[in-house]
C-alpha positions, -999 to +999 in steps of 0.1 A: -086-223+416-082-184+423-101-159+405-085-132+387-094-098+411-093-063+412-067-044+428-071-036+465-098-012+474-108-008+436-145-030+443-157-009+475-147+025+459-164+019+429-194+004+442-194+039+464-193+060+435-218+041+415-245+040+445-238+080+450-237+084+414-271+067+410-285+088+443-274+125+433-288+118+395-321+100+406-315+067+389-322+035+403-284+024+392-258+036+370-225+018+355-192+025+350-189+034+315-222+060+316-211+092+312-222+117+340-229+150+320-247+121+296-271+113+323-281+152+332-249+160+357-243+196+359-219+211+381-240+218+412-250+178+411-211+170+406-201+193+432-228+171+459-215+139+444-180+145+450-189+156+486-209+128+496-179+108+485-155+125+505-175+117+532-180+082+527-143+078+512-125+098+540-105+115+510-102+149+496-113+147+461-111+176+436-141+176+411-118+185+387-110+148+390-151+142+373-146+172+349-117+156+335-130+125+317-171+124+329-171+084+325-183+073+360-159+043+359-129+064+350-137+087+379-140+057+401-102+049+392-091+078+402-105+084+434-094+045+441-059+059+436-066+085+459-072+059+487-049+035+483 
C-alpha cells in the first residue's frame, strides 16, 4: 500500500524554510501556518531569511514573495515552485 505524498521537492524545501525560519527568529521550531511578522519578523530579519535560503535553495527568491502572504507555509509553496 502507497502513501498519499507531497509533490516533488515540496518536503526538502519546506523543511529548509522552516529550519531557517526557526534560526533567523530565534525559535527552537516554527510551522507552517505561523505567521512570520506574528512571530517578531521585520524586514531586516526577512531580508536574512530569504538570503540564507537562496543559498541553501540555489534559487533567486524575491522577498516580496514573504511580504505577500507572511504564512511560513505559504511562502514555502512558493519558493517550491520556484525550484521545480
Amino acid at each position: 500500500m502507497t502513501e498519499t505524498s507531497p509533490a516533488a521537492g515540496t518536503v526538502p524545501v519546506e523543511t529548509t524554510v522552516l529550519r531557517v525560519f526557526a534560526e533567523v527568529l530565534g525559535r527552537d521550531a516554527v510551522a507552517g501556518e505561523d505567521d512570520f511578522v506574528e512571530l517578531g519578523g521585520t524586514s531586516l530579519s526577512a531580508a536574512i531569511a530569504v538570503s540564507k535560503l537562496e543559498g541553501a535553495l540555489g534559487v533567486e527568491i524575491p522577498l516580496r514573495l514573504l511580504m505577500e502572504d507572511t504564512r511560513i507555509g505559504a511562502f514555502a509553496e512558493r519558493v517550491g515552485a520556484l525550484t521545480d
